[in-house]
C-alpha positions as CSV (number, residue, x, y, z in Angstrom):
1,X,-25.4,-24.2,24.6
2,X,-23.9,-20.6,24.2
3,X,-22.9,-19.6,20.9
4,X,-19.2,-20.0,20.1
5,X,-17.6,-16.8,19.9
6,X,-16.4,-15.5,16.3
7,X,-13.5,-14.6,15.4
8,X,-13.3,-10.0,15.9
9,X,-11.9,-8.2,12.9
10,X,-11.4,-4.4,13.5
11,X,-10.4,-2.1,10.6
12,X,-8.4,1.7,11.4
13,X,-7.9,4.3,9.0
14,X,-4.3,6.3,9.1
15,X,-3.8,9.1,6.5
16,X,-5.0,7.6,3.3
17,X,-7.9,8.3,1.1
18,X,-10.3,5.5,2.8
19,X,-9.9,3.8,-1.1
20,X,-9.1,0.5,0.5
21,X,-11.8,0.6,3.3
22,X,-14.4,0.7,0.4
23,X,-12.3,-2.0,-1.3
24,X,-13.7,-4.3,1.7
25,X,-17.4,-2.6,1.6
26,X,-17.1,-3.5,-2.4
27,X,-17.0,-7.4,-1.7
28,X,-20.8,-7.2,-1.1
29,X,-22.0,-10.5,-1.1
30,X,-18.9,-11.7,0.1
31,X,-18.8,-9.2,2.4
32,X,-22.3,-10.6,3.9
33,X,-21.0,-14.1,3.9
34,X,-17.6,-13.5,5.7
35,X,-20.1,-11.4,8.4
36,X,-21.7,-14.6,9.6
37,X,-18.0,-16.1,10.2
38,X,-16.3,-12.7,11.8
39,X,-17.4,-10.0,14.2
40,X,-16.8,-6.6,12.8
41,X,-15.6,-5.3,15.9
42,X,-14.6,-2.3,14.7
43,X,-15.1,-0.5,11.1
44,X,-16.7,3.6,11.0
45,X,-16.5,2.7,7.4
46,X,-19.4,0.4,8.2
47,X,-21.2,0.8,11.0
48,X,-21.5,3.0,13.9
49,X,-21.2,0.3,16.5
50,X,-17.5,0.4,18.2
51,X,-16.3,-3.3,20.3
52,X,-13.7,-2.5,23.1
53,X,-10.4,-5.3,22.2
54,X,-8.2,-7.0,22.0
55,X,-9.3,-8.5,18.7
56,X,-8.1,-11.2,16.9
57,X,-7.4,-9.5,13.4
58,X,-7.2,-6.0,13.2
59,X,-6.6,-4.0,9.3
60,X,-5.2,-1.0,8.9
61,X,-5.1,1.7,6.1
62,X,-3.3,4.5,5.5
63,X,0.5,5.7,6.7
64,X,1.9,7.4,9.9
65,X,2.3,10.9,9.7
66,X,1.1,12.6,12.7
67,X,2.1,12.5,16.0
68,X,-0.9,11.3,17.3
69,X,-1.3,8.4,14.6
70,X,2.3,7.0,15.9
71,X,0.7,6.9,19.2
72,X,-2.2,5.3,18.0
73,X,-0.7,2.7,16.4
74,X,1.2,1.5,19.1
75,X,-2.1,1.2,21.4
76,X,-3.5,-0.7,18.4
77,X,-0.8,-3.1,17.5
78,X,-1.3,-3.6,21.6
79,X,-4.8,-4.8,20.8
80,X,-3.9,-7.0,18.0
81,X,-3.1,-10.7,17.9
82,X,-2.5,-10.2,14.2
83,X,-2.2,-6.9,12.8
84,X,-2.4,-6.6,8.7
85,X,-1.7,-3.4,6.9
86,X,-3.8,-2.9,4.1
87,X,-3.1,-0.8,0.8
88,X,-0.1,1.5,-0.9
89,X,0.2,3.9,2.3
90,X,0.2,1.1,4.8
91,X,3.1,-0.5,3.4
92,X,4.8,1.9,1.5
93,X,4.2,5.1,2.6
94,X,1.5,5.8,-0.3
95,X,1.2,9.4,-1.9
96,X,1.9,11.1,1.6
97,X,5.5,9.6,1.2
98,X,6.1,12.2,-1.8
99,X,7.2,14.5,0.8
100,X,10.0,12.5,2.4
101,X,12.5,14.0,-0.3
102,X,11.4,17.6,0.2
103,X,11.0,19.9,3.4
104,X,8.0,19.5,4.9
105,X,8.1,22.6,6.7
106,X,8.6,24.5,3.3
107,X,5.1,22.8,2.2
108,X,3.6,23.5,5.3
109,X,4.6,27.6,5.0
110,X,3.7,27.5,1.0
111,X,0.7,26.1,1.8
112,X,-1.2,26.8,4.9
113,X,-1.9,30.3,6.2
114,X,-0.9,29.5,10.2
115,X,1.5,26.3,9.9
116,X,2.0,26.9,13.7
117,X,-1.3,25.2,14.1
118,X,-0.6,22.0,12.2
119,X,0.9,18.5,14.3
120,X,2.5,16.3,11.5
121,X,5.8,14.3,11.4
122,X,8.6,15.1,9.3
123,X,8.4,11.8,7.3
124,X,5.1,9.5,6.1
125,X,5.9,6.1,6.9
126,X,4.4,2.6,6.8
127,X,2.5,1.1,9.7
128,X,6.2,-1.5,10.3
129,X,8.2,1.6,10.6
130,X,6.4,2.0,13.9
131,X,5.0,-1.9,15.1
132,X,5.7,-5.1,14.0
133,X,3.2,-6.0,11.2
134,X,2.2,-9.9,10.4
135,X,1.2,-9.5,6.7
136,X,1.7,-6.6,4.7
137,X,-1.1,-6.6,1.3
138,X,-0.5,-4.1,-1.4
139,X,-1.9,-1.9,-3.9
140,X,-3.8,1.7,-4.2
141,X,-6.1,0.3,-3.6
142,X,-5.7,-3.2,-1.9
143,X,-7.0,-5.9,-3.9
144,X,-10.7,-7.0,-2.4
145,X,-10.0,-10.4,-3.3
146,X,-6.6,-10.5,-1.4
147,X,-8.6,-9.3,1.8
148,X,-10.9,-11.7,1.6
149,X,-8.3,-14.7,0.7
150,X,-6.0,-13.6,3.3
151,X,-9.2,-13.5,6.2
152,X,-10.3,-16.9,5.2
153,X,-7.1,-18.5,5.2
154,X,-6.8,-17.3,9.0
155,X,-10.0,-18.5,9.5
156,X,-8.7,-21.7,8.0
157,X,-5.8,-22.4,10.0
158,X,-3.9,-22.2,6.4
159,X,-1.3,-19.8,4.6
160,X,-2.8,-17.6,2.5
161,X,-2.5,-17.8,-1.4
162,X,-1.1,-15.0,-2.6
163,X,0.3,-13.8,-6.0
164,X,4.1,-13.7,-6.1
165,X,4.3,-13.0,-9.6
166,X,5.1,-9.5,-11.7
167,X,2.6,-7.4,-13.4
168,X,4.3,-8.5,-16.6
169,X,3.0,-11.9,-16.4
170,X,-0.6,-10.0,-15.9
171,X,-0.4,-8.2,-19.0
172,X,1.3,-11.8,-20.5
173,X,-1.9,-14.0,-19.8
174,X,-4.6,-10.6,-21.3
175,X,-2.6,-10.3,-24.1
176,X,-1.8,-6.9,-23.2
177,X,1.2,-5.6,-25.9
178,X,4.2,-4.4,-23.8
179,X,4.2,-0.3,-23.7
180,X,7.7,-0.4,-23.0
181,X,8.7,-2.1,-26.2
182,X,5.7,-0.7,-28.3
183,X,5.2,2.8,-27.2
184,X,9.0,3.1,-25.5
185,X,6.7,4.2,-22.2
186,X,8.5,3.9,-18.8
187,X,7.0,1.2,-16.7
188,X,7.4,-0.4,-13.6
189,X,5.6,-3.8,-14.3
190,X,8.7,-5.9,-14.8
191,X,9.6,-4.9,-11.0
192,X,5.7,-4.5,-9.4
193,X,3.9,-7.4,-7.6
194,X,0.7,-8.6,-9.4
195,X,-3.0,-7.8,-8.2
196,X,-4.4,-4.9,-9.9
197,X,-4.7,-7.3,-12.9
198,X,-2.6,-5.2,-15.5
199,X,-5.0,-2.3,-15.1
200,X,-2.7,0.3,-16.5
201,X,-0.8,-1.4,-19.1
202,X,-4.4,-2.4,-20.5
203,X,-5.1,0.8,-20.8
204,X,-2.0,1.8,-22.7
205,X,-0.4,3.5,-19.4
206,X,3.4,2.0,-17.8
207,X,3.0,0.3,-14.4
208,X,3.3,2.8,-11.5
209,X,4.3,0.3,-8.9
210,X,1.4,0.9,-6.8
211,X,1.5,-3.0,-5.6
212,X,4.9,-2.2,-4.6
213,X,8.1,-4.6,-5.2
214,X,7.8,-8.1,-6.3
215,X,9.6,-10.6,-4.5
216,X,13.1,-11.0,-6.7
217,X,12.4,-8.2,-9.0
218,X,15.9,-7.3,-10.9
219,X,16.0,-3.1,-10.5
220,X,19.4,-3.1,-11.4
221,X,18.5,-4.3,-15.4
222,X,15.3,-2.7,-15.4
223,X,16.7,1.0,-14.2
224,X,19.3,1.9,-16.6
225,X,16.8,0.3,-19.1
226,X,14.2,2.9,-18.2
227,X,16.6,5.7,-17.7
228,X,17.7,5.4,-21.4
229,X,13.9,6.1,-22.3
230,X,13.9,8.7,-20.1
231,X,12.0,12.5,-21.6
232,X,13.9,14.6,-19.2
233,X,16.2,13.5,-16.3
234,X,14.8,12.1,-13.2
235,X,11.7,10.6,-14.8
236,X,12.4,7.6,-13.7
237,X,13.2,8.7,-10.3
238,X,9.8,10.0,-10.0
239,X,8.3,7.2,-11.1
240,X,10.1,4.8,-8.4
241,X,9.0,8.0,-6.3
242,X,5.3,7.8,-6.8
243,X,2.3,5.6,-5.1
244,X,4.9,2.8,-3.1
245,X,8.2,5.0,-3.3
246,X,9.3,4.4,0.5
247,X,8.6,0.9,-0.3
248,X,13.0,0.1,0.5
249,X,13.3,-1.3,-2.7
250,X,12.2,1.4,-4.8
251,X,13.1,4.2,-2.2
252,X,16.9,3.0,-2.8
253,X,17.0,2.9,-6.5
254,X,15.0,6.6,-6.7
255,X,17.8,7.9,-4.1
256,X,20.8,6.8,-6.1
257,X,19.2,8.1,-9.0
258,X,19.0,11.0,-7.4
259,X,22.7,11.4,-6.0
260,X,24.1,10.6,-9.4
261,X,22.2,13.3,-11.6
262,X,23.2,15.6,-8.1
263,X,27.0,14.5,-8.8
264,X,26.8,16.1,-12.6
């Protein structure tokens, strides 16, 4: 009887910082398990062997921000039956999106001592600006345990178990003391999607939102109460600005932010 034929899972790298690539290569054993369910079609991460597609579940890290990359996704997503984008920069733009509010070309001249030789776009986007995406998982970098829950429940047939919940509950259930009302720090955690299991807040450090929005998240309470903590003007701007800021949510609240400190 011939084997039956595993499910392929291909993983691509965009312009990112490969963090969430060696999120996956840190499940070790469970890494080794979920091999002998799955054919790693695809991964340079990994292994040198390349699979030709289509392929059944294909990751992807990092944003769009060359001309070439928006091509490239679009010949992936044609190779995908289900295409999940993986990390801060796949869904939100990541760090790269930190130029969207600036001039690119400016950068690019300040920078580099022949821009004419550079391709790039004028924005940094995330992978559903460009293709339709079927699950979006967050953070910088992606939780290793949402991979793996979110690969198993397609192997399962079943909707994955995800957390829907805000980093404050995180810091709740560690017993982390609230910066915000012990060290008036500006934080994002009333407003951020769970995963990173309260990493900065335990280490005495606000929330910078790099699991992007949670579902329902209230920004207009929690901006004009971190704009009234605010150092200098714009902080919190910035911070809605920073790892998922073209996220929509927080991309919106920086930009009116932004207009109204323009207006005075």
């Amino acid at each position: 009887m011939p084997a039956p034929c595993k499910t392929t899972v291909a993983v691509f790298k965009f312009s990112s910082c490969d963090g969430c690539q060696l999120q996956i290569l840190n499940m070790e054993d469970e890494l080794l398990a979920l091999a002998t369910e799955v054919e790693i079609a695809n991964f340079l991460e990994a292994r040198r062997r390349v699979l030709p597609g289509p392929y059944d579940v294909v990751l992807v890290e990092g944003s769009v921000s060359t001309p070439h990359e928006a091509e490239l996704i679009k010949q992936i997503r044609g190779q995908a039956k289900l295409l999940i984008a993986i990390g801060a920069c796949a869904t939100a733009g990541g760090i790269q999106a930190l130029r969207n509010r600036a001039d690119v070309d400016e950068y690019a001249r300040a920078v580099y001592p022949h821009p004419e030789y550079l391709h790039y776009l004028p924005k940094a986007t995330p992978i559903s600006e460009l293709v339709p995406v079927d699950m979006e998982l967050y953070g910088c970098p992606v939780s290793r345990a949402e991979v793996l829950e979110a690969i198993t429940a397609l192997l399962h047939n079943r909707k994955p178990n995800l957390p829907q919940h805000s980093v404050c509950l995180e810091c709740k259930r560690k017993g982390t003391v609230c910066v915000m009302v012990a060290k008036n720090m500006l934080c994002l955690g009333p407003a951020t999607r769970s995963g990173c299991g309260a990493l900065c807040p335990s280490c005495g450090r606000g929330c910078y939102g790099c699991f992007g929005p949670q579902p329902g998240m209230d920004l207009n309470t929690l901006v004009p109460t971190l704009r009234a903590m605010e150092t200098d003007p714009r902080e919190t701007a910035r911070l809605l600005s920073h790892v998922s800021g073209f996220a929509p949510a927080f991309a919106k609240a920086a930009g009116e932010i932004i207009a109204e400190e323009k207006k005075k």
